[in-house]
C-alpha positions in Angstrom: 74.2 41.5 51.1 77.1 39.8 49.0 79.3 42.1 46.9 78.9 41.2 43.8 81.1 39.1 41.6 81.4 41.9 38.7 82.5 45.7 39.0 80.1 48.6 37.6 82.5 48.9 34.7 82.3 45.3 34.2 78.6 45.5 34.1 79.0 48.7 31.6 80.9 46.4 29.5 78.3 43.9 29.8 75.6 46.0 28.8 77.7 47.4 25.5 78.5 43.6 24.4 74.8 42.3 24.9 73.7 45.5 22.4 76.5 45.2 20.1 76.3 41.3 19.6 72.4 41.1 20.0 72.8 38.8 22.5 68.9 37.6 23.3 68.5 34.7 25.9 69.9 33.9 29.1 72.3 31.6 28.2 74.1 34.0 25.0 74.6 36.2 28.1 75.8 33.6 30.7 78.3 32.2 27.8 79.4 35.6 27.4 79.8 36.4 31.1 81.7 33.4 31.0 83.9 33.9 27.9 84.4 37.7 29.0 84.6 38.1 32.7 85.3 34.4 33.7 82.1 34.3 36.6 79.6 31.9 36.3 76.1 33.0 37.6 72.5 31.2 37.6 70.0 31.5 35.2 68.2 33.3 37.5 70.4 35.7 38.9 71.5 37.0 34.9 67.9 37.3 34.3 68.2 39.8 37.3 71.4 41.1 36.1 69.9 41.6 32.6 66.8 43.5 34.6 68.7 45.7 36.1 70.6 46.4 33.3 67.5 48.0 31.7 66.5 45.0 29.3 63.2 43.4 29.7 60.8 40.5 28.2 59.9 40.1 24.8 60.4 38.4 22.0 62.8 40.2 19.4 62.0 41.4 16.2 63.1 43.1 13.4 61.5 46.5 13.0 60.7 46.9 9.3 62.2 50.1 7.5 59.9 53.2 6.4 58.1 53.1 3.6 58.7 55.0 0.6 56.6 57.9 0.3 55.0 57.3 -3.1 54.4 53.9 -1.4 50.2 53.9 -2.0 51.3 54.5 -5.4 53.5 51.7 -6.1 51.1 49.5 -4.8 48.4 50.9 -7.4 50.6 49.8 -10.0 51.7 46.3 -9.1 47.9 45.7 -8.4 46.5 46.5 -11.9 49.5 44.2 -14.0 
């Protein structure tokens, strides 16, 4: 096959950049693979890239944070006023 256009550090650096700017769709990591490494690629082939980078489908979301423990009794309160 074709060598690829980006090293295994540059993929590394890829992979750091998509985590630490929460970079979601195909085209936030094709403008960043542009702005970064100056290579363009297909849709398709970053949605391989991103693959084999370990990410997946699925629609992100914002994991909510752990309830208090006295939560059950909070919600006692603000149900009798």
């Amino acid at each position: 096959g074709r060598k690829t256009k980006l090293t295994e550090k540059q993929f590394q650096q890829l992979k750091e950049n998509i985590i630490n700017k929460q970079l979601t769709s195909v085209r936030e990591v094709k403008h960043e693979i542009l702005k970064e490494f100056d290579v363009i690629y297909s849709d398709r082939q970053i949605r391989r890239i991103m693959k084999q980078l370990g990410f997946g489908y699925g629609k992100p979301y914002i994991i909510p944070a752990e309830a208090p423990e006295d939560a059950i009794e909070q919600l006692k309160k603000t149900q009798k006023e």
